[in-house]
N, C-alpha and C positions, 0 to 999 in steps of 0.2 A: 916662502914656499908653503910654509904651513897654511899661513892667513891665506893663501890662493885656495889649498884644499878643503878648509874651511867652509870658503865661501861659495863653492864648487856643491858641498855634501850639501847645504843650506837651498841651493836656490835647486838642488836636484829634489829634495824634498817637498819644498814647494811647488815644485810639476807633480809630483805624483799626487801632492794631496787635492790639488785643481782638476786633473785628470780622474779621481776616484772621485771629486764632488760632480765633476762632469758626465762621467758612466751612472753613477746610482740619481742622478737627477732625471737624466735617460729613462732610465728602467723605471721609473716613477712616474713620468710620463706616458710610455707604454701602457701602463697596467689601467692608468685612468682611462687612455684612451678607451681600452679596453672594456672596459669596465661602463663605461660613454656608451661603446655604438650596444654593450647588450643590453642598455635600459632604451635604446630607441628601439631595437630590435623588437623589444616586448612590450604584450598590445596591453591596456588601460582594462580590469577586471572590477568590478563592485563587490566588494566582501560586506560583511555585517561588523561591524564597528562593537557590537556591543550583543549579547544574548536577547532575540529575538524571540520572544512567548508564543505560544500559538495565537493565532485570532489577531494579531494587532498589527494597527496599521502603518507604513511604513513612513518615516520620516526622514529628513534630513539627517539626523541626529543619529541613524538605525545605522547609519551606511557611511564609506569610505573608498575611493581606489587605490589600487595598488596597481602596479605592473607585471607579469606573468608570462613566461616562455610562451611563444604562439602553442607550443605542442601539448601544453600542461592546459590551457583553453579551455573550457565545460563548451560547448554548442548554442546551451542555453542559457549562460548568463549576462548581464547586462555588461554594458562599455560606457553606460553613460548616467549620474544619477536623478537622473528625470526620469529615465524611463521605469525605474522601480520602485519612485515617490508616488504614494498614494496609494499601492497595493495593498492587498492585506496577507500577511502568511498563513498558508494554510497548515503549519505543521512549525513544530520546535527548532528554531535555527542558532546553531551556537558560533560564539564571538570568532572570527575571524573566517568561517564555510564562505565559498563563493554563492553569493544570492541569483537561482535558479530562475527560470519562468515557471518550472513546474511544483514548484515549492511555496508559491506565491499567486494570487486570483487578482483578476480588477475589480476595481471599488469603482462602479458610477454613481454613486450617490446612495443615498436614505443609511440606514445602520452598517456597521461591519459584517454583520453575520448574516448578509441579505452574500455576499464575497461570500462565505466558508459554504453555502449551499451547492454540491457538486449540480453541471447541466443534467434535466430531467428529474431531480430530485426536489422535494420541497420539506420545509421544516414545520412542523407538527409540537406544537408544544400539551404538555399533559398535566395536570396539579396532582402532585406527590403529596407524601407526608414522610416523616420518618424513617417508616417502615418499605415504605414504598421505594423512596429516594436510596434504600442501601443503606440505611443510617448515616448519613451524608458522605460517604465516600464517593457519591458520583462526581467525576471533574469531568471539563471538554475536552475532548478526545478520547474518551473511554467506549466501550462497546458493552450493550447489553443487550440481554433476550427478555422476551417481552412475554410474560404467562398473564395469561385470560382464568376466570374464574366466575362461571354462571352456575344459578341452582333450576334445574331441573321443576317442571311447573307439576308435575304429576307427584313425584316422589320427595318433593323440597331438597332434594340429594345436590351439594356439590359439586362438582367437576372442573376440572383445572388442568389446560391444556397449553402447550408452549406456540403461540399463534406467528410472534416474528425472533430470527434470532441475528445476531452478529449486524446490531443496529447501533450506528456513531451515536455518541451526545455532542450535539452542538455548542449547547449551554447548559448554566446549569441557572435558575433566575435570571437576572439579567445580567450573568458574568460568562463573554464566549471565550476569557482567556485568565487563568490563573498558575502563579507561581508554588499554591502552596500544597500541602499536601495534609496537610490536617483535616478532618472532618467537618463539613461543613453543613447545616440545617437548613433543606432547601424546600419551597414552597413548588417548584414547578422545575421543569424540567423538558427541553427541547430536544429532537430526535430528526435525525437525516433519515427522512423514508421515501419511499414510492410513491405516485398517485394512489394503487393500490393499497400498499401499506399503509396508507392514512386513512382510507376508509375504513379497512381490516380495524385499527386499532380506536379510531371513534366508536364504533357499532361496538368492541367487545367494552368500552367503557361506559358508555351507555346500557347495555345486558348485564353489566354484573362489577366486577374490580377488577384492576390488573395489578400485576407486581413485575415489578423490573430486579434482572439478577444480574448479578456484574462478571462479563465472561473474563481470562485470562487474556491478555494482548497474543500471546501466543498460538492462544487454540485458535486451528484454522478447518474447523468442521466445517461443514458448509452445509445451507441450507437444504441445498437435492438431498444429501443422503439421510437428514429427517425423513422429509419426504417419500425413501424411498422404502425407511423402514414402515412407514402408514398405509403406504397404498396395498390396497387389498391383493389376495394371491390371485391370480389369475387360474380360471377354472378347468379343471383337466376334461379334456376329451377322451371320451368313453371309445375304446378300441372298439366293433362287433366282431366278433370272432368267427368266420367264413369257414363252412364244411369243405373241405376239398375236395375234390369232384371225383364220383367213383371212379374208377381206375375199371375198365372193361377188361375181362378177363377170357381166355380164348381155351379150349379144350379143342386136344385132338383125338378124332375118329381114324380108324384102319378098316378100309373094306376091302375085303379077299374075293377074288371072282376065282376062282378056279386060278390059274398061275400066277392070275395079274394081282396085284400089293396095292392098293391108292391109299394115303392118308390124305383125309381133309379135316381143317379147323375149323372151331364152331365157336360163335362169340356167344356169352352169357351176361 
């Protein structure tokens, strides 16, 4: 009777342990499936593989997929890595950000930095020196204001006027993208400007010197309101001052006839 119950507790054992291998197999099952249809569900994104510099060009090497909730999606980033080999970035991209169209220019050919020139704009390079260059703190992407400095033909007098302001560096020599931050002694010096602004800035360097000052990334003055403290006051108009028109004045007469009383008015 024993050995019956024995053998009874034994093989009862062995179902439940079959049974709990067969439930958590299950459930383990589930979870990958699970786990399965969310990576089909999620569409194919191009991230940066690695910290992308400004100015440089995109490789193989730059980039990676990953997969991404449709909702989490940017609008503008690639799905495929062709389509954002060869680009050049126009701006700092750190290891793992999804790689944008708008963060990024096309390269059809000749140098990099022919890519970092916004549409309408042209790059204007200047020969600095020392003093000029900022004492080489200018890097690409910095902004500077650009002071003119002509001497006067009559009095040899000086004068020094702030002619462009909140102007990108493209480059600084022939480097459009650097990691460092140390001070660097640069011979020349490239500028994202206007048709205009290129003119503006050859003509005051040809009239005299110029000096580049290094603005704040912050300061967001803006060119009008220079402008709007130069422009001359506008001239006040002279009120005339107009007599106002006499005013006719009326007296009155009483004429007595014997019983009869008449008053009449008389204008003066």
């Amino acid at each position: 009777m024993r050995k019956r119950r024995g053998m009874f507790l034994v093989i009862f054992s062995l179902c439940m342990g079959a049974f709990a291998a067969w439930a958590a197999n299950g459930w383990v099952n589930q979870r990958l499936t699970a786990a399965n249809e969310a990576d089909e569900a999620g569409k194919p994104v191009v991230i940066a593989a690695m910290d992308i510099p400004y100015g440089t060009k995109i490789e193989g090497r730059h980039m990676k997929i990953v997969k991404l909730p449709l909702e989490s999606v940017p609008g503008t980033s690639f799905s495929d890595l062709e389509e954002a080999n060869g680009m050049v970035a126009t701006m700092d991209i750190a290891r793992g950000e999804v790689l944008a169209s708008t963060r990024l220019a096309r390269h059809d050919g000749g140098s990099t930095l022919a890519a970092l020139v916004k549409e309408n704009m042209r790059a204007v390079t200047v020969r600095v020196d020392d003093v000029v260059g900022v004492a080489g703190f200018l890097l690409p992407g910095n902004r500077v204001d650009v002071l003119a400095t002509r001497k006067e033909r009559g009095t040899k007098r000086a004068t020094t006027e702030t002619i462009l302001t909140n102007i990108k560096v493209l480059a600084v020599d022939q480097t459009a993208a650097t990691q460092q931050n140390d001070p660097v002694i640069v011979r020349a010096v490239t500028l994202e400007l206007t048709p205009r602004q290129s003119e503006e800035i050859v003509k005051a360097k040809e009239e005299g010197s110029i000096q580049l000052t290094l603005r704040n990334p912050l300061d967001e003055e803006m060119e009008a309101e220079r402008m709007a403290m130069k422009a001359p006051a506008l001239p006040t108009q002279k009120r005339v001052a107009r007599s106002a028109p006499a005013q006719s004045t009326s007296t009155k007469v009483t004429v007595i006839r014997g019983t009869h009383v008449n008053t009449l008015k008389t204008k003066s």
